[in-house]
C-alpha positions as a printed Julia matrix, in Angstrom:
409×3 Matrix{Float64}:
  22.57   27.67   23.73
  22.77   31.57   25.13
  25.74   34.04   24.16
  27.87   35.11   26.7
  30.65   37.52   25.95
  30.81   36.58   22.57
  31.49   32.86   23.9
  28.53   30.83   24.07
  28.05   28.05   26.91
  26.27   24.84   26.05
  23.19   24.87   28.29
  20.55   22.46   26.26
  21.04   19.51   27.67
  18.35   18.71   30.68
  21.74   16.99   32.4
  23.85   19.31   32.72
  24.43   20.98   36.05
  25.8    24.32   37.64
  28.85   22.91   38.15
  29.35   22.39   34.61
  28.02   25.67   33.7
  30.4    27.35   36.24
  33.25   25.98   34.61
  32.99   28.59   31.46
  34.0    25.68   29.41
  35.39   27.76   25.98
  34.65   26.03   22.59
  35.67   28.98   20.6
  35.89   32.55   20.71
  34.19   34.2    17.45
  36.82   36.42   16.6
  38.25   32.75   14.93
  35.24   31.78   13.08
  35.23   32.17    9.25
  32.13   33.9     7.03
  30.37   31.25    5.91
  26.55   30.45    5.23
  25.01   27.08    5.23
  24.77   26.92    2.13
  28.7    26.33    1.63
  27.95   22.76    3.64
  24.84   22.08    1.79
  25.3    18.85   -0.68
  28.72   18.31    0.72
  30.18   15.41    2.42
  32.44   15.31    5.44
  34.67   12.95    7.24
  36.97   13.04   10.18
  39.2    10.09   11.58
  40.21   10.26   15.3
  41.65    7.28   18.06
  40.27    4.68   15.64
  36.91    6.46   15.57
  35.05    7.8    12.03
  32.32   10.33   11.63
  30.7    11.2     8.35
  28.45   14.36    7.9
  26.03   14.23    4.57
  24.5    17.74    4.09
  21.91   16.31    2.72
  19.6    19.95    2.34
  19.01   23.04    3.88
  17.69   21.21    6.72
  18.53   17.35    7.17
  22.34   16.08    7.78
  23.09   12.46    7.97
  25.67   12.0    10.55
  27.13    7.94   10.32
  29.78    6.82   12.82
  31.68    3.59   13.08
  31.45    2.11    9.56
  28.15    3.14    9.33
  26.59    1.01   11.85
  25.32    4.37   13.83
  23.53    6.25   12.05
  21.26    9.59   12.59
  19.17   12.95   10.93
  19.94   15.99   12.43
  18.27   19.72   11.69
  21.41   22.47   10.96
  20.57   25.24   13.2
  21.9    28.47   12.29
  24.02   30.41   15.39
  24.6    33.93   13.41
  27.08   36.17   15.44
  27.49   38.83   13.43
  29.06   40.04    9.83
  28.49   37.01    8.57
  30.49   34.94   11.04
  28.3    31.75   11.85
  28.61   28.43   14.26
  25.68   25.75   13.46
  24.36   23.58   16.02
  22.98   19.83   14.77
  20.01   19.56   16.7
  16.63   17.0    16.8
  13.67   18.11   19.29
  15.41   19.2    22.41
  18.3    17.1    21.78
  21.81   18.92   21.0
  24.36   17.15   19.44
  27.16   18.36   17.35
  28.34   22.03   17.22
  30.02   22.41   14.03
  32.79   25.69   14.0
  34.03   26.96   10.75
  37.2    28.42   11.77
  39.63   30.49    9.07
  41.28   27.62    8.12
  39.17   24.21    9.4
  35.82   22.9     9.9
  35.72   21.98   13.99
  32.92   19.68   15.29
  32.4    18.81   18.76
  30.53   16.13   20.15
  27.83   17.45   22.57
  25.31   15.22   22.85
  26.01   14.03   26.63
  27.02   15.91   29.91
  30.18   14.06   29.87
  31.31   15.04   26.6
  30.35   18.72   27.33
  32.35   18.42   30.26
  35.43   16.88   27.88
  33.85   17.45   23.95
  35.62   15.09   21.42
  36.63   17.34   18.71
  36.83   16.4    14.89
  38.9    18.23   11.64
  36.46   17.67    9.17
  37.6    17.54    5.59
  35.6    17.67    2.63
  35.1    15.27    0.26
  35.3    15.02   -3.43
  32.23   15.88   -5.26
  30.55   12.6    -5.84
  29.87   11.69   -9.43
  25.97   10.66   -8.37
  24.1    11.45   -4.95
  22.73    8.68   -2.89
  19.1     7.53   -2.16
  19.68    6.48    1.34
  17.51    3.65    2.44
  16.63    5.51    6.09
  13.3     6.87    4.12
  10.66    6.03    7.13
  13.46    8.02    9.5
  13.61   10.95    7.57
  10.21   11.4     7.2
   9.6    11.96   10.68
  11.89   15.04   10.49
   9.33   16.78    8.7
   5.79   17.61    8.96
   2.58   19.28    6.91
   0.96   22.4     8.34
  -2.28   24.3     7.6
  -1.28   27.7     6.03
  -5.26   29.4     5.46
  -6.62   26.87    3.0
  -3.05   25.59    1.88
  -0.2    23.53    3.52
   3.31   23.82    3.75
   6.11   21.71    4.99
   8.27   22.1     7.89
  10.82   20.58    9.31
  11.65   20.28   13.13
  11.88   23.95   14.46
   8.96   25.15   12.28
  11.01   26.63    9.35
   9.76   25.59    5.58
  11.78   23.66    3.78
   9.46   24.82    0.3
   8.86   28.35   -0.19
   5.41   28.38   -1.29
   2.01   27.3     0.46
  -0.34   24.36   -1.41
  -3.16   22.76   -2.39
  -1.93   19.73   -0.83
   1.64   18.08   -0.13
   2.63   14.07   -0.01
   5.73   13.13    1.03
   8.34   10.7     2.65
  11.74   10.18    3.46
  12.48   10.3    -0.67
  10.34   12.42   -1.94
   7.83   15.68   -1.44
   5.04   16.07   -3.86
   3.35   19.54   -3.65
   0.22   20.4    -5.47
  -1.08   24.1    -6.84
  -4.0    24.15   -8.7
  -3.49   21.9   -12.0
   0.83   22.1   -11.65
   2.35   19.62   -9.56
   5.92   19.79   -8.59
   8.19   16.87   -7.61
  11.32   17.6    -5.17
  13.65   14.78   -4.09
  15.21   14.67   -0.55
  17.93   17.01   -2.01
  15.11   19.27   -2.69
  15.86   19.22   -6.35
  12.99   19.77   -8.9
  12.76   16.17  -10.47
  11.13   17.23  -14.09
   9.39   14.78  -16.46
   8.25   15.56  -20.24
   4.05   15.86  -20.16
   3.71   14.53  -16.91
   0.21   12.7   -16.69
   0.33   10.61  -13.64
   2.76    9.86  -10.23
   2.4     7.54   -7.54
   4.71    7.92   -4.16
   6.18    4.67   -3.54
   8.66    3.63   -0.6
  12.04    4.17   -2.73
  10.84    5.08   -5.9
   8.38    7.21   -7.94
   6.12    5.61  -10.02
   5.74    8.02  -13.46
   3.66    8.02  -16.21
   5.02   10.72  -18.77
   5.86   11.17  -22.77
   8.37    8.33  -22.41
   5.9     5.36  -21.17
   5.26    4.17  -17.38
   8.65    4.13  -15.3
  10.0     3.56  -11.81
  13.05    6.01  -10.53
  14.85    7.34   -7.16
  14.97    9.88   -5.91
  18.1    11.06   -8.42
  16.29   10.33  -11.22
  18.09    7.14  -12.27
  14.93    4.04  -13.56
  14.58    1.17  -11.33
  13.66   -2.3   -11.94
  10.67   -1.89   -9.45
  10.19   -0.61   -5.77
  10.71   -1.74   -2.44
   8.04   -3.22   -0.77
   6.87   -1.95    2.44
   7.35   -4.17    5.47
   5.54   -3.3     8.68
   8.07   -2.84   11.39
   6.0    -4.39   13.9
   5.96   -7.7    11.97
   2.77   -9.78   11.3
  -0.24   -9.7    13.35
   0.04  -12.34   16.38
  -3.32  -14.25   15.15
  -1.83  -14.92   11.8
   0.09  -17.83   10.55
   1.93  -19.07    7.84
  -0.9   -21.58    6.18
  -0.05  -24.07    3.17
  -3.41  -25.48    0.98
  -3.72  -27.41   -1.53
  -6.54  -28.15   -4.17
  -7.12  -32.16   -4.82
  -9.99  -33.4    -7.45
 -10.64  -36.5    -6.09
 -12.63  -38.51   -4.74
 -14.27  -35.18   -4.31
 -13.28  -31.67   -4.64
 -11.29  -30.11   -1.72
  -9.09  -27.6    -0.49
  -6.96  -29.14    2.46
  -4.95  -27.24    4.94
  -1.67  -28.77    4.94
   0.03  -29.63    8.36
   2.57  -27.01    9.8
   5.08  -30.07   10.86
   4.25  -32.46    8.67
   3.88  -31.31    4.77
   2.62  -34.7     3.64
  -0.25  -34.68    6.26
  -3.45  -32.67    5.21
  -4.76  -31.32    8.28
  -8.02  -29.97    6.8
 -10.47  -30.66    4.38
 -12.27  -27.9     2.71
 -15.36  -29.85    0.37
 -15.85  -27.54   -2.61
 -19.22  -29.23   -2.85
 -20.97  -27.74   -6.1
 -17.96  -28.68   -8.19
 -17.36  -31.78  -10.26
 -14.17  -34.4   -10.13
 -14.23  -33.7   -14.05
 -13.71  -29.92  -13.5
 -10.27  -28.88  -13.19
  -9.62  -26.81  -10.25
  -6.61  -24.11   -9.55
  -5.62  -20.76   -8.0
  -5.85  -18.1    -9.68
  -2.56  -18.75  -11.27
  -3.13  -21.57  -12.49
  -1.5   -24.14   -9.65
  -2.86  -26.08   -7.19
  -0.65  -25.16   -4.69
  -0.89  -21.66   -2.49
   0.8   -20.27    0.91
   0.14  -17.1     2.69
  -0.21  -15.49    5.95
  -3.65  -15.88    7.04
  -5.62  -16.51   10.77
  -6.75  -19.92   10.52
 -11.02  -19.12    9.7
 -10.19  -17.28    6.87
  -8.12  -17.89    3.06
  -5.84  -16.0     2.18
  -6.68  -16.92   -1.58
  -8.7   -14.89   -3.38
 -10.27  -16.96   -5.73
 -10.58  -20.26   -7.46
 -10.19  -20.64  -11.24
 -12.62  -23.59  -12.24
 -12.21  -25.0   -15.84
 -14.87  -27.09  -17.74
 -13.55  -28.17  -21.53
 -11.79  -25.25  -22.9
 -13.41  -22.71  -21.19
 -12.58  -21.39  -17.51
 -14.28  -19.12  -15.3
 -13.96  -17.63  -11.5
 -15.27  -18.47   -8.21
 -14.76  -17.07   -4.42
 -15.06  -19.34   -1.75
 -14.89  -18.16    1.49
 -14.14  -20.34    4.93
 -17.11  -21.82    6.64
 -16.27  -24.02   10.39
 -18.46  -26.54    8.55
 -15.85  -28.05    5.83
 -18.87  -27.68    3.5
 -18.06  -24.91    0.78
 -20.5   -23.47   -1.83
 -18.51  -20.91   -4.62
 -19.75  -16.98   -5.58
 -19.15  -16.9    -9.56
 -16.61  -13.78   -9.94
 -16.63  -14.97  -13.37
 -18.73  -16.69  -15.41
 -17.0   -20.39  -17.42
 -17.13  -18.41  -20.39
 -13.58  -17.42  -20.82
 -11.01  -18.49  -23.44
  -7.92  -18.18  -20.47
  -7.62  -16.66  -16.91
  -4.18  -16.47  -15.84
  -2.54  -13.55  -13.08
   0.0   -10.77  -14.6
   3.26  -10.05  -12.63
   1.83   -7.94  -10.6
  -0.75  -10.8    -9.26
  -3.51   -9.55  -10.65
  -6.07  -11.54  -12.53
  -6.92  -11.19  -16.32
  -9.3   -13.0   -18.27
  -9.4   -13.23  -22.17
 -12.43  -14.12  -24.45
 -12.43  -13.78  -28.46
  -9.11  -11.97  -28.53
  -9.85   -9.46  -26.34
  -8.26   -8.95  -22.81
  -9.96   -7.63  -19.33
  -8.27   -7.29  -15.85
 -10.75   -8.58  -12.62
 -12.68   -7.29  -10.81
 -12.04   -3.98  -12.5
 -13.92   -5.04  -15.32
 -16.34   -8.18  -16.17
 -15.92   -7.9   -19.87
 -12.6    -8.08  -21.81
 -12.12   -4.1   -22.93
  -8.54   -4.2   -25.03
  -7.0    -5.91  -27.82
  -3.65   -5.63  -25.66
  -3.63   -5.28  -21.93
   0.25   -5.85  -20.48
   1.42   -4.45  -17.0
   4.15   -2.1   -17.15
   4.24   -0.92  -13.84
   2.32   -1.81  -10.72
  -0.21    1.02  -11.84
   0.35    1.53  -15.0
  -0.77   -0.98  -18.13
  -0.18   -0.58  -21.87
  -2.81   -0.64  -24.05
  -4.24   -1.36  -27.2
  -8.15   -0.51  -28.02
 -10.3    -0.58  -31.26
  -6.84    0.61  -32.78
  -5.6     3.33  -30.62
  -2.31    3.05  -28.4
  -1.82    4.2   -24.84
  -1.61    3.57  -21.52
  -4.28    2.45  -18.39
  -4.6     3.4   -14.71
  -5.62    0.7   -13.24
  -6.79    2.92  -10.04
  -8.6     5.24  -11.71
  -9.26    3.4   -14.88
  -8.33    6.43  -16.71
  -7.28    5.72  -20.19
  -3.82    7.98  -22.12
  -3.63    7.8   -25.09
């Protein structure tokens, strides 16, 4: 955009041509516009009705707005741009890369958008009277995270980073150590101190922090009130979302269905895709014995998983003899023929999986997780979190990172 007589033409847009230029097409003249800053739009919500057709604007921060049309069915992230005329009278463009949008005019007594994203509706805009919405009595975690994320980015500062967001301005005031973030949250690191900022860029603060993990939706916190999930408004969650690749599953994987059966011998057979009562493969577990009994890791005889067709996608094989169980990894040979790996020795008292599939083992009332460990460590061992366990050892209460094995107590 470039001032002209203290009207400004809309000349972004690689369509446009002189004709449209020569036209002088007036949006407003800024004798009308209001003083305003952007922060008197930032964390407010605004909506407009016109000919049937809805627009919502979420200042989300300083530099993000959600724009939703149509129900929200359409929905986009926009950078505010700042288009300062002079005591204190501002227009603000919504912007992403080289793409104009929305012009939004605070006039003395309305909030103006026009719709500028195409030649034709520079030619003709399609205005809106925003209004502003009540205060909401809790901010949203909107589920676009992957989307927002890509309106920001880390840059080398010296030694330190700091974030960015489209046109190169910072969205935190200070330079550090190092910076994680995505669409929910930004976690900057100085030294020792470690500060947490949702996508409103609001400090999230926890009591004796020890330990975060970035998750999808969530934040995964270990603090002076135990191991919790919560968004990005500080509100607990049951768990996270998982993270689904957008490009789906890889073309040489398949859906594959096994089954263990102990007789006449030990195998692992591949059921059939169209037919579930046909076993279309037989996998001989040949150094185990019909008396053994033979599971999954959790215990049933039945497993399903995405794998390509040489290779399980089990990880292990809990064999029991008596009372006692141990652990075993097979892994696929084109012969049928299949010799174990002992994970775990048939020593063990139980081996069952947790909620959070992973496999722990119990001998003489103690409790170990695999393959972290090979011997049980804790009295009590119980998953809290994905990351976080609580613990009980030789009398002491606390907590386990089962990344870095780092025991809080």
């Amino acid at each position: 955009m470039r001032p002209k007589n203290k009207q400004w033409l809309i000349a972004s847009h690689s369509s446009i041509d002189s004709k449209i230029l020569q036209q002088k097409a007036t949006f407003f003249n800024t004798k009308d516009l209001r003083t305003t800053k952007l922060s008197n739009f930032t964390g407010n919500v605004y909506t407009s009705e016109k000919d049937g057709y809805t627009i919502r604007l979420e200042f989300i921060n300083p530099h993000l707005v959600r724009i939703s049309t149509l129900s929200d069915m359409l929905i986009s992230y926009q950078t505010p741009i700042e288009l300062d005329f002079g005591n204190g009278k501002k227009a603000y463009a919504l912007a992403r890369g080289n793409a104009l949008s929305y012009l939004l005019i605070p006039t003395d007594n309305k909030n103006l958008l026009y719709d500028i994203s195409t030649a034709v509706s520079i030619r003709k805009p399609m205005s809106f009277h925003l209004k502003k919405q009540k205060e909401p009595t809790s901010k949203p975690c909107f589920s676009e995270g992957r989307y927002i994320e890509t309106m920001f980015d880390i840059q080398k500062e010296g030694k330190q980073y700091i974030l960015i967001d489209d046109y190169g301005e910072r969205v935190l005031p200070s330079a550090y150590d190092d910076i994680q973030f995505n669409g929910h949250f930004i976690l900057a690191k100085k030294g020792s101190s470690l500060e947490i900022y949702n996508m409103y860029l609001q400090q999230m603060l926890f009591p004796n922090l020890k330990k975060v993990y970035l998750h999808l939706n969530a934040l995964e916190v270990l603090d002076d009130n135990g191991a919790h999930y919560y968004d990005c408004c500080g509100e607990e969650l049951d768990k996270p979302e998982r993270e689904i690749e957008e490009c789906g599953t890889s073309f040489i994987e398949r859906w594959l269905e096994y089954r263990i059966k102990q007789t006449p011998k030990p195998y692992i057979g591949r059921v059939d895709s169209n037919n579930p009562n046909i076993i279309k493969e037989k996998h001989y577990l040949i150094d185990r014995k019909p008396t053994e009994k033979i599971a999954f890791a959790d215990g049933t005889t039945e497993f399903s998983g995405f794998s390509i067709e040489e290779k399980f996608p089990f990880e292990a094989l809990r064999v029991q003899q008596g009372n006692l169980f141990g652990l075993f990894e097979y892994e696929y040979h084109k012969s049928h023929q299949l010799k174990g790996k002992q994970l775990l020795p048939i020593a063990f008292n139980k081996i069952e999986q947790d909620k959070n599939e992973r496999i722990l083992f119990y001998q003489n009332g103690k409790v170990g997780i695999y393959p972290q460990f090979t011997t049980p460590q804790y009295d009590v061992l119980v998953p809290i979190t994905e990351s976080f366990y609580q613990i009980e050892k030789n009398g002491r209460k606390g907590f386990l990172d089962i990344y870095t094995l780092e025991e809080y107590f």
